[in-house]
C-alpha positions as MATLAB code, in Angstrom:
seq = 'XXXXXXXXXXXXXXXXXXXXXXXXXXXXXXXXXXXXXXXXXXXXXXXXXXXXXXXXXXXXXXXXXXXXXXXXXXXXXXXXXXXXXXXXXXXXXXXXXXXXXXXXXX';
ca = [
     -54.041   48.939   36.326;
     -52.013   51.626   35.064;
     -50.688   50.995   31.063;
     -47.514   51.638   30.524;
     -46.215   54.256   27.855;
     -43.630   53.168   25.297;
     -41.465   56.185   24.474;
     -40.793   54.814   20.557;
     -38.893   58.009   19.459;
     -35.798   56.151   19.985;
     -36.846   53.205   17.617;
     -38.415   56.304   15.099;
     -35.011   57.593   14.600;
     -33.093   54.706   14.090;
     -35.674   53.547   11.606;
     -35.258   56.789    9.596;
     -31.401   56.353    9.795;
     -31.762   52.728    8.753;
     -33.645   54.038    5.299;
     -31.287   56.667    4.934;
     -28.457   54.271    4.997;
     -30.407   51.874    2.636;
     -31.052   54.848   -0.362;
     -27.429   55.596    0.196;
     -26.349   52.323   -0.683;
     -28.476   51.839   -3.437;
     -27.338   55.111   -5.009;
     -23.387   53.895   -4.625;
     -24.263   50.064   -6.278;
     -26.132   52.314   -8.814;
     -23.456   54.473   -9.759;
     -20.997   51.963   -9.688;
     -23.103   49.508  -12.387;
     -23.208   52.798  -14.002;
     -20.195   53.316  -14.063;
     -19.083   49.710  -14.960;
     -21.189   49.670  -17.926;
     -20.041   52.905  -18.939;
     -16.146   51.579  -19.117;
     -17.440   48.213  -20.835;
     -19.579   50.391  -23.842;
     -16.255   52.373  -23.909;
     -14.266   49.424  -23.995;
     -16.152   47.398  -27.092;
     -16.289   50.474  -28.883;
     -12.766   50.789  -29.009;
     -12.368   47.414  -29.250;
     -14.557   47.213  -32.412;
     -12.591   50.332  -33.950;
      -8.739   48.670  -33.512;
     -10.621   45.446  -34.564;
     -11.925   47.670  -38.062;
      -8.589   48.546  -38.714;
      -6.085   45.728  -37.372;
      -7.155   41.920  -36.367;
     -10.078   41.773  -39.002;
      -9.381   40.714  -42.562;
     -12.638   39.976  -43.424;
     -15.290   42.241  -45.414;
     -17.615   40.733  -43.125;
     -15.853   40.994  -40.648;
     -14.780   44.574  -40.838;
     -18.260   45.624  -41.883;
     -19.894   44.294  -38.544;
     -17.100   45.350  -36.698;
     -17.620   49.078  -38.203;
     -21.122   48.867  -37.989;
     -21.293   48.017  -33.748;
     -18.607   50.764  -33.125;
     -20.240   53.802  -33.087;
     -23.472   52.105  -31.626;
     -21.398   50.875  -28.296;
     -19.498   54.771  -28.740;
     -23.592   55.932  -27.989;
     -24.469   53.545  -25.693;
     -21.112   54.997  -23.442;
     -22.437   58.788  -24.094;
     -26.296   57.455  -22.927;
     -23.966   56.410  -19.795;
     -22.093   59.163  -19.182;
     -25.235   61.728  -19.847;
     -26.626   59.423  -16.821;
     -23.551   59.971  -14.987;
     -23.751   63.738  -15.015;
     -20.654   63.753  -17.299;
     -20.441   65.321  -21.202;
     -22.590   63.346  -23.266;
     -20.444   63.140  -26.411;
     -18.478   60.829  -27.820;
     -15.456   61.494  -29.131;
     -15.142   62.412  -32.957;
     -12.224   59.519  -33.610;
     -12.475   57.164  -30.621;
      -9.134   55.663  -29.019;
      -7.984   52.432  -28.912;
      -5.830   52.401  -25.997;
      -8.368   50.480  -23.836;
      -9.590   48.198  -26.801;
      -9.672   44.599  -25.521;
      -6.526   42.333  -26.944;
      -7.238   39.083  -28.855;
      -6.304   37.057  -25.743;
      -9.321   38.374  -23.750;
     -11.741   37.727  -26.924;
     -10.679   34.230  -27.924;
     -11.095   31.022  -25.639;
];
């Protein structure tokens, strides 16, 4: 009896497309986290600058808000360096996208 030949280049290929597609998507969810955590480092940094100077009365208060600013401001250059994009924080950060007392209080 004869055996029969199975011609698996078909089957190859789409297998090779199929892991292609796979490392694609896993590169897109991973810059997208990245990104994501990049805008929420940003985010608490400026939050804990307008905090320094506006909603906190405190000493305490104002010293641990002063104190976890510039470490978030790093943790969004370690982010961006990851990104591909300038690694440096910004001498005087912004507060434009500092998170309002509504979105910190339940």
């Amino acid at each position: 009896m004869p055996s029969e030949h199975i011609d698996t280049r078909l089957l190859e290929e789409l297998t090779e497309q199929s892991q292609d597609l796979a490392s694609d998507a896993l590169r897109i969810t991973r810059g997208a986290l990245l990104d994501f955590g990049q805008a929420v480092e940003d985010q608490a940094a400026q939050t804990d600058v307008f905090a320094t100077y506006n909603d906190v009365t405190s000493p305490g208060g104002i010293a641990t808000a002063a104190t976890l600013a510039p470490v978030e401001a790093m943790h969004a250059a370690v982010l961006d360096h990851v990104l591909g994009r300038r690694p440096v924080p910004d001498d005087f950060l912004p507060v434009a996208k500092a998170a309002g007392p509504t979105l910190l209080t339940v």
